[in-house]
C-alpha positions as CSV (number, residue, x, y, z in Angstrom):
1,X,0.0,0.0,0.0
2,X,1.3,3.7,-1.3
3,X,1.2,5.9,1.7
4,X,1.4,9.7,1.6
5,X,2.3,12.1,4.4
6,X,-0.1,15.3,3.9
7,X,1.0,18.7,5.5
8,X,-0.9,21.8,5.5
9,X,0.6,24.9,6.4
10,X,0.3,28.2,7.2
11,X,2.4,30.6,8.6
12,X,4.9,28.0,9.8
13,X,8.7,28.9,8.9
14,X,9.1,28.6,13.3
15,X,8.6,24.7,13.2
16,X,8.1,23.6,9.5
17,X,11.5,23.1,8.9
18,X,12.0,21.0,12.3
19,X,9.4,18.8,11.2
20,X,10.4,17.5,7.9
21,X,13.9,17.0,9.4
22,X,12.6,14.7,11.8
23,X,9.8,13.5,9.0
24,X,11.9,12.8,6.1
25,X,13.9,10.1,8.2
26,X,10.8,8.2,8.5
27,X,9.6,8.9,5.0
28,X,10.0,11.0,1.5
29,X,6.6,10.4,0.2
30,X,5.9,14.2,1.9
31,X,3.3,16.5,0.1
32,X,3.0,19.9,1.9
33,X,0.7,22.4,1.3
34,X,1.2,26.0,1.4
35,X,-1.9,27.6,2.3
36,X,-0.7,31.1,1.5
37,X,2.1,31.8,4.2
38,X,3.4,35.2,3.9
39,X,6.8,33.7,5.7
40,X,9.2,32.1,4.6
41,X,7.2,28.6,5.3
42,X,7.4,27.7,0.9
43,X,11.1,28.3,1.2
44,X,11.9,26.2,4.0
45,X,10.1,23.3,2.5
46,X,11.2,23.6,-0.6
47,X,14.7,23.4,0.6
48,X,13.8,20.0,2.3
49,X,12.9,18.7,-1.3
50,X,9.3,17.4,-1.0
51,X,6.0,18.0,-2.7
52,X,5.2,21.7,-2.4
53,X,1.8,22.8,-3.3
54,X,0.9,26.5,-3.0
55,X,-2.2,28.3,-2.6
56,X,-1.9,31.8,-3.5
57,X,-3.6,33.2,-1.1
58,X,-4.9,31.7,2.8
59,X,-7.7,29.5,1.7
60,X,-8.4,28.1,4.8
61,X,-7.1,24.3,6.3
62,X,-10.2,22.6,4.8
63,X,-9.0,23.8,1.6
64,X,-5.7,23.0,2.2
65,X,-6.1,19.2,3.0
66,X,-8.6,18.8,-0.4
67,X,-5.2,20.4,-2.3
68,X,-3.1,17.7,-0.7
69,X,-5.7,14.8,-0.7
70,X,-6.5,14.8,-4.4
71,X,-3.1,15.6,-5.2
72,X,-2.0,12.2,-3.9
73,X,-5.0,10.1,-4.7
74,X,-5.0,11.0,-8.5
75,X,-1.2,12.4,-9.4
76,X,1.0,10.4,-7.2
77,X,-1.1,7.2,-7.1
78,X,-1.4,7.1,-3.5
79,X,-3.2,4.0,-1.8
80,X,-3.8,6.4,1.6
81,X,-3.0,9.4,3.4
82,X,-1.9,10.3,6.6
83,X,-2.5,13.5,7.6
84,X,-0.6,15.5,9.8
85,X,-0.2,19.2,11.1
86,X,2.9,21.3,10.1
87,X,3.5,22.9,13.6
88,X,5.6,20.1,15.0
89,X,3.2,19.1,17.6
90,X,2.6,15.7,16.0
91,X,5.3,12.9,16.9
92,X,6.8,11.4,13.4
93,X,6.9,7.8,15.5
94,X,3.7,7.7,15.8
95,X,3.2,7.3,11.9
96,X,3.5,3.3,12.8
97,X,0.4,3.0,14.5
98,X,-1.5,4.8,11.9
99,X,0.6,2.6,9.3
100,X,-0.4,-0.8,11.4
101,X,-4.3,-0.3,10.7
102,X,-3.8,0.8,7.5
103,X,-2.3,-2.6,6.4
104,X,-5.0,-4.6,8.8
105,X,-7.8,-2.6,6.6
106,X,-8.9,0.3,8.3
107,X,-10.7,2.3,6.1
108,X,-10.1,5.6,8.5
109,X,-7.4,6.1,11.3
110,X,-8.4,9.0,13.8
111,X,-5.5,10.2,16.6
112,X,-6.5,10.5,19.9
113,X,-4.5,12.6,22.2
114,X,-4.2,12.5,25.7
115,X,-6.0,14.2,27.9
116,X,-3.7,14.8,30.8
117,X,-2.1,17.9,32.1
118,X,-0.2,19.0,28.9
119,X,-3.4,19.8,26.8
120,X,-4.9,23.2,28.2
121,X,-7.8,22.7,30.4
122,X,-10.5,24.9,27.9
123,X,-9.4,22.6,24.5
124,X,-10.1,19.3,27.1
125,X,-13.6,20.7,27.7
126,X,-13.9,21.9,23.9
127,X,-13.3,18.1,22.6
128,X,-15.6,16.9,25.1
129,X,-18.3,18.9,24.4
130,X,-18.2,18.5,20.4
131,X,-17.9,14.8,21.0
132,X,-21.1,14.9,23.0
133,X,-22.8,17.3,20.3
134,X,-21.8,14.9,17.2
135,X,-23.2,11.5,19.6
136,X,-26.4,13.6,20.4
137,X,-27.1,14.6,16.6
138,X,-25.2,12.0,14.4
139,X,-25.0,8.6,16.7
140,X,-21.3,8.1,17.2
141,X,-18.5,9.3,19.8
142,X,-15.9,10.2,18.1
143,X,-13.0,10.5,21.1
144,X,-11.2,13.5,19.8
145,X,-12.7,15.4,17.0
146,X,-10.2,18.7,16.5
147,X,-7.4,16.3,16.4
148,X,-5.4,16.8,12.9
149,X,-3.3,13.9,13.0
150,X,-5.4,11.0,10.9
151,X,-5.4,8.8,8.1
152,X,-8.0,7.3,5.4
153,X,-7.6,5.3,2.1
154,X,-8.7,5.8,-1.4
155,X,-12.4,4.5,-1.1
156,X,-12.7,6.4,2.7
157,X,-11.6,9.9,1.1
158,X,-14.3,9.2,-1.6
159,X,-16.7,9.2,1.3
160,X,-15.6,11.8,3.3
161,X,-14.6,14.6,0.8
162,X,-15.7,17.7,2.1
163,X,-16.9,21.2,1.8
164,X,-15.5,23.2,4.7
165,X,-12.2,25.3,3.8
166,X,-11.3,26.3,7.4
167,X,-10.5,24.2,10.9
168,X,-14.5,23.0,10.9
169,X,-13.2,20.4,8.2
170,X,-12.0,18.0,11.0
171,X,-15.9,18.7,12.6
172,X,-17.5,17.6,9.1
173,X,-14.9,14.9,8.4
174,X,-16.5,13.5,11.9
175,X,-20.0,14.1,11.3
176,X,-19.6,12.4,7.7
177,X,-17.9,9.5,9.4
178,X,-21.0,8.9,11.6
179,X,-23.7,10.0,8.6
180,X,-22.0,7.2,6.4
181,X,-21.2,5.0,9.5
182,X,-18.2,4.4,8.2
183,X,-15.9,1.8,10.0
184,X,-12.7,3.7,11.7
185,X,-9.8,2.6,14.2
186,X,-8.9,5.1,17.1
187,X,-5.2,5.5,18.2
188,X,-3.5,7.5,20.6
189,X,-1.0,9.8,20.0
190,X,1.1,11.9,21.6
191,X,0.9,15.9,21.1
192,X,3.7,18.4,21.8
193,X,2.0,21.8,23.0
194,X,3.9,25.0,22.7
195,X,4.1,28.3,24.4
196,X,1.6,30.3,22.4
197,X,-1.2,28.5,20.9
198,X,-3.4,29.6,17.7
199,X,-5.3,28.6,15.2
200,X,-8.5,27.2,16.6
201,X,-10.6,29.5,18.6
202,X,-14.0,30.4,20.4
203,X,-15.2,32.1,16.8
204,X,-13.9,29.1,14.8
205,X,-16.4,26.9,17.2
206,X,-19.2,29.2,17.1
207,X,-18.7,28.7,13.0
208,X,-19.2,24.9,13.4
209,X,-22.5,24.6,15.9
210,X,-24.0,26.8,13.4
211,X,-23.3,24.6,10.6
212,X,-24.6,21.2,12.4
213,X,-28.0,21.9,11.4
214,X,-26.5,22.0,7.2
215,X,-24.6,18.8,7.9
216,X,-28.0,17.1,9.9
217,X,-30.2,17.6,6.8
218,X,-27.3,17.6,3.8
């Protein structure tokens, strides 16, 4: 099975390039996606040698993992994807475990991180409450729905390929999941946080309850 490491980006030239050093021992089937940086995050991986895709402006990580998915399924002839983020807080040996129910026939491989003192109390309270939400509307706790570390084949991606460009994409990948009842293996992981945290926030959540109702009746 042809597996492909998908990395969207934005804004990352701090911990992109840390990443693929430690990534490329593992792998060099890397395709990064450049989702409009205005750093020097195209540079940096372009100097690592992998896959660069560019958006030319910030199109959102939604739109960024569609780039990278259908670049692998139909131009690189990949058999699966495993996606993960480009800020460094993902742990390249955990690739194996994602790798190990790939090749037992997982359709779809979700991360789980854990919830111990390391992840800030609010984002502990925020996964537990969208979990709840998703059981309550669509029928199926998913453990640890904002996670962006995850995998999927050919024939899952076909299922799952979504509409949402920004960071409620992991929120309709889960909600597709449980509309299609699609069969998927859960795996922990291990999550590096650093000093200042971004991306996700209180407006970003806000975005997705108000789109449960479209994804309920789509």
């Amino acid at each position: 099975m042809q597996k492909y490491i998908i990395v969207p980006a934005y804004n990352e030239e701090k911990y992109i390039g840390r990443f693929l050093d430690k990534l490329l021992v593992t792998t060099k089937k890397v395709i990064v996606v450049d989702d409009g940086s205005r750093d020097q995050t195209k540079k940096i991986v372009q100097a690592h040698g992998v896959i660069c895709l560019s958006h030319l402006v910030n199109l959102g990580k939604g739109a960024a993992l569609k780039t990278g998915c259908d670049y692998a399924f139909k131009k690189s002839g990949a058999d699966a994807v495993i996606i993960m983020d480009g800020d460094n807080q993902h742990e390249v040996r955990d690739i194996a475990l994602f790798e190990r129910e790939l090749n037992r026939g997982a359709g779809v491989v979700l991360g789980v991180r854990r919830l111990d003192t390391k992840m800030p109390p609010m984002r502990i309270l925020g996964n537990k409450i969208m979990s709840v939400i998703i059981m309550l509307f669509f029928g199926r706790y998913l453990t640890d729905i904002p996670s962006g570390f995850k995998a999927m084949t050919k024939s899952a991606y076909n299922s799952l390929r979504w509409q949402s460009t920004g960071y409620e994409v992991e929120t309709e990948i889960a909600v597709k999941i449980a509309k299609n009842k699609l069969i998927y293996v859960e795996v922990p992981i291990s999550t590096v946080y650093h000093d200042k945290d971004y991306g996700f926030n209180l407006l970003d959540a806000w975005g997705i309850l108000l789109k449960i109702p479209y994804w309920l009746w789509s």
